[in-house]
N, C-alpha and C positions, 0 to 999 in steps of 0.2 A: 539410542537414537542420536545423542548429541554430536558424536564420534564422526555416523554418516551425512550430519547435516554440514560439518565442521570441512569433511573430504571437499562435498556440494561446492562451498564458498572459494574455499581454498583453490578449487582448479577450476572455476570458473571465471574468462574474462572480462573486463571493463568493455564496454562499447563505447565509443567516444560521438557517435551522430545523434541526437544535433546537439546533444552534451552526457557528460557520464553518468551507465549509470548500470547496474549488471541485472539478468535474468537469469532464474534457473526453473525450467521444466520438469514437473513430478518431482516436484523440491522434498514433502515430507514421505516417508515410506506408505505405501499404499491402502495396508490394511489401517494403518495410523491415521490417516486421510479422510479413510471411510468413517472410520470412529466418528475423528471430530467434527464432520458433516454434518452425522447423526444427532449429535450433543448439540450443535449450534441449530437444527429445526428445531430443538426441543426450547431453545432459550427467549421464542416471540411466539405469541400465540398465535396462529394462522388468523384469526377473529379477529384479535386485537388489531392486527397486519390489515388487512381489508376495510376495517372501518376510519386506519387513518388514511388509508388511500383516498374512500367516501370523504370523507370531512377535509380533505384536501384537492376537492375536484373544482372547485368554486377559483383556487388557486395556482392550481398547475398539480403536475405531476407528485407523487411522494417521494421519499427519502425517510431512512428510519436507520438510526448510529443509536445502536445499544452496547454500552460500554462489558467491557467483559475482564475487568482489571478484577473483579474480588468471586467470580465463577470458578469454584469448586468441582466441576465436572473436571472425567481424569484427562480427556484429551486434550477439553479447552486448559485448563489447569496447567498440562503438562508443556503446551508449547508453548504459554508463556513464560515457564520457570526456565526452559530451554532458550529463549530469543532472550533471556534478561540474564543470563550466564555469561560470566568473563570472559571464557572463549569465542562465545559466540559474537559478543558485542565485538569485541576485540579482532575478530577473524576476519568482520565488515568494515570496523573502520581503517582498519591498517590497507585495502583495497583503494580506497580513495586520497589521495594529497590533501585536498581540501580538510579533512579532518585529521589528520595528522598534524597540519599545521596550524589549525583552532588549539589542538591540546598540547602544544611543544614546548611554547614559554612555559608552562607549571602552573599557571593562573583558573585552566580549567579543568575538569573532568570529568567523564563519562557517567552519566547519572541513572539509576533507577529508572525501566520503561512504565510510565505513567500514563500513558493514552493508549490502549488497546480495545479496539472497537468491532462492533460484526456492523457493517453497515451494507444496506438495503435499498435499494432503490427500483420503480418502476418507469413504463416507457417516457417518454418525454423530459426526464429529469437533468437539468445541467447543471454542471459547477464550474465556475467562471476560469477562465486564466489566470494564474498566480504563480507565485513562488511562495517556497514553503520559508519558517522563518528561520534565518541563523541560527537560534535556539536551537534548534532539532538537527541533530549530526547528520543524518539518513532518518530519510524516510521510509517504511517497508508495507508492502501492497502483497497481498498473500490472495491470487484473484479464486473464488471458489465456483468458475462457470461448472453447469450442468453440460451433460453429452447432448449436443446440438445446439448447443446456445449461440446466436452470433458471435464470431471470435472478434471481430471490431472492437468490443465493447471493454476496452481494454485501456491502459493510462494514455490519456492522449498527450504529446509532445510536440513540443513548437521552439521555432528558431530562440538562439540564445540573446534576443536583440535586451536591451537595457531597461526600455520603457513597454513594461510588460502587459499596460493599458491599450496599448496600441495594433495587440492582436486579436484577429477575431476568430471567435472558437470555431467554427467550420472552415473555412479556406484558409487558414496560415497552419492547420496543424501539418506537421509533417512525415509524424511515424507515430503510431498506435499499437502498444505493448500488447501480444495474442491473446483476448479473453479466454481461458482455457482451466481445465481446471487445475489446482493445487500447481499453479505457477507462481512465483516468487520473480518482484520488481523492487529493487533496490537504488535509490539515489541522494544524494547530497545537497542541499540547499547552497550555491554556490553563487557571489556578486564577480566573479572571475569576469572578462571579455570571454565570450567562446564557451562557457561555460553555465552561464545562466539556467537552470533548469526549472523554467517554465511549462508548465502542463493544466492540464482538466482532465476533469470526467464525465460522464455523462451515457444517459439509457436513450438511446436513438437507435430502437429495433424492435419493432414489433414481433420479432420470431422469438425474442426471449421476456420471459413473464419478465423475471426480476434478476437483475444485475446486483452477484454479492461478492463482498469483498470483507477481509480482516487485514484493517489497516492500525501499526504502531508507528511508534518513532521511537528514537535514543539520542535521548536530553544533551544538551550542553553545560553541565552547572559549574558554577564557580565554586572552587573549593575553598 
């Protein structure tokens, strides 16, 4: 599989609106897809899922990031061992400037993926505008919508301005990455002008139960 994800990265391009950052549709092989669907229903109890929604209504919406760094299942397993492979790391950061030039002096290098998460959310749920932190080379968004899910619900993006406080999550966003399923979103933490990669998320659709996502990063550690 690594081979065909390796092709994926390789010949797909950077978009540069409203800063960089690439996408690839039906990123993992299909019947591999389905697998790991299957295995990550298997990782939250539907119960357990429902009762934090209930004990979280008094507060708003839920969200639920169940880490999946030490899951033994083969598929979840499998595409970690794959996104935390030399080439792989290697195939993404060499796509961005930004990260090339974090690890040029020889001061840093590409570290061990340490955050790998299945996360969860229901309608109403938002996560504020931000940028991700220097620390993390790219960011990776692996969106796992079902067939009919609103495709909106997808990485929201906003202008690359400075002062990241200053945007408000519904009317400055300007492009929103396809909710779709087994899509792949890739971007860089960047203080560049023009370049600022500003975004959110968030469940605003009634037409879809629950908005999931397996989201990683790849570290920046000092060597």
């Amino acid at each position: 599989m690594k081979d065909i994800l390796l092709k994926k990265i390789l010949y797909t391009k950077i978009e540069s609106y409203p800063w960089e950052y690439f996408i690839i549709k039906n990123f993992l092989p299909d019947n591999f897809y389905q697998n790991l669907i299957q295995e990550l229903s298997n990782t939250i109890d539907p119960v357990f899922l429902q009762q934090k929604i209930n004990s979280n209504n008094h507060r708003g919406p839920a969200t639920t990031r169940t880490s999946l760094i030490n899951n033994k299942q083969v598929h979840i397993y499998n595409l970690f061992k794959t996104m935390n492979s030399t080439d792989i790391k290697n195939s993404i950061i060499n796509k961005f400037d930004i990260c090339i030039h974090k690890l040029k002096d020889d001061k840093y290098c590409v570290g061990d993926i340490n955050e790998y998460y299945y996360d969860i959310s229901t309608f109403g749920h938002k996560y504020k505008v931000h940028r991700d932190s220097q620390r993390k080379l790219v960011t990776i968004v692996l969106h796992l919508a079902d067939e009919g899910d609103d495709i909106t619900l997808g990485t929201r993006m906003y202008p690359p301005v400075k002062h990241v406080k200053s945007l408000d999550w519904e009317t400055d966003c300007v492009k929103i990455t396809p909710y779709k399923p087994n899509t792949l979103v890739v971007f860089p933490p960047d203080k560049s002008k023009n370049k600022r990669s500003n975004h959110a998320m968030g469940h605003t659709s009634q037409k879809t139960k629950y908005r999931k996502n397996i989201l990683t990063f790849l570290p920046l550690m000092n060597k």
